[in-house]
PAKOLRO-706516 format. One line per field, with one value per residue (C-alpha): residue number from 1; residue in three letters; x, y, z. Coordinates in steps of 0.2 Angstrom, whole numbers, always signed. Each point is the difference from the previous one (the first is absolute). Example, Ala and Ser with C-alpha at 12.3 -4.5 7.8 and 13.67 -1.06 7.14 Angstrom:
PAKOLRO-706516
marnu <- [1;2]
lumse <- [ALA;SER]
c1 <- [+62;+6]
c2 <- [-22;+17]
c3 <- [+39;-3]
end
This chain:
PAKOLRO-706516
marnu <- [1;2;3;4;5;6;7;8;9;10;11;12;13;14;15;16;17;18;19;20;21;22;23;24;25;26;27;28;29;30;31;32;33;34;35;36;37;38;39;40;41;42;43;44;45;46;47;48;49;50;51;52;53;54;55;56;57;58;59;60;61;62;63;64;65;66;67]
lumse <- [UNK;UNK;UNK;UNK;UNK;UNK;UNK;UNK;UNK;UNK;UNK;UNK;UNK;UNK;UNK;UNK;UNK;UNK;UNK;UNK;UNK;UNK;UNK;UNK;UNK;UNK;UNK;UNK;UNK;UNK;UNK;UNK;UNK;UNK;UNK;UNK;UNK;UNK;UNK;UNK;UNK;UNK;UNK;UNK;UNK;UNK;UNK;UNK;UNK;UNK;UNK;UNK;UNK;UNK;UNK;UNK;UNK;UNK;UNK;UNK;UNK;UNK;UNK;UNK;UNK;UNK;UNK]
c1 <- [-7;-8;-9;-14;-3;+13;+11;+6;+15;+1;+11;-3;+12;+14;-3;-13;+8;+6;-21;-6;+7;+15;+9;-16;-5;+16;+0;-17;+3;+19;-14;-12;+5;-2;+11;+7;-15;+0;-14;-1;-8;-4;+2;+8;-10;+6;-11;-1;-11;-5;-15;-16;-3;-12;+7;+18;+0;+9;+5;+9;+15;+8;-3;+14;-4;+12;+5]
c2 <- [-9;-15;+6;-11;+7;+5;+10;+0;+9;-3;+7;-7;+2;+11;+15;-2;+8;+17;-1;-3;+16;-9;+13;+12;-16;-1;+18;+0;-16;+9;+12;-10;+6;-18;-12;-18;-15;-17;-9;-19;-10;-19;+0;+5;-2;+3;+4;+7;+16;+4;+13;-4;+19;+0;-10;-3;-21;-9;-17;-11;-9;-6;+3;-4;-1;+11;-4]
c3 <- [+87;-10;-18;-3;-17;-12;-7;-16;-10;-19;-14;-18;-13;+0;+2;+11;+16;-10;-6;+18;+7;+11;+4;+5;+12;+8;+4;+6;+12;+4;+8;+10;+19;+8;+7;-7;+1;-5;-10;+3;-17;+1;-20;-13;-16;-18;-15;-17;-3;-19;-3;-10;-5;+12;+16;+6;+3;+12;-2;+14;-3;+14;+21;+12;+17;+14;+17]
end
């Protein structure tokens, strides 16, 4: 399956997995009743993220092209 979109998973600082509720997101996906895929990207793409109080920003860093 190609994703033309994105998808994105981010963790800042460190404790950021323990604050993002990983261990009740492994259990939920450990529940999903569907078999294996595959996800084809053309991109990878790294940013920094910092929030304004009022907007999470994005800025691009770096894209490397796949495959």
């Amino acid at each position: 399956m190609a994703c033309g979109g994105g998808i994105t998973i981010a963790y800042a600082g460190r404790d950021a997995p323990d604050d993002a509720g990983r261990a009740d997101m492994k259990a939920l996906l450990a529940d999903v009743d569907a078999g294996e895929g595959a996800l084809e990207f053309g991109t990878l793409t790294l940013v920094t993220q910092w929030h304004t109080h009022k907007r999470i920003v994005w800025e691009r860093l770096a894209e490397i092209p796949l495959g």
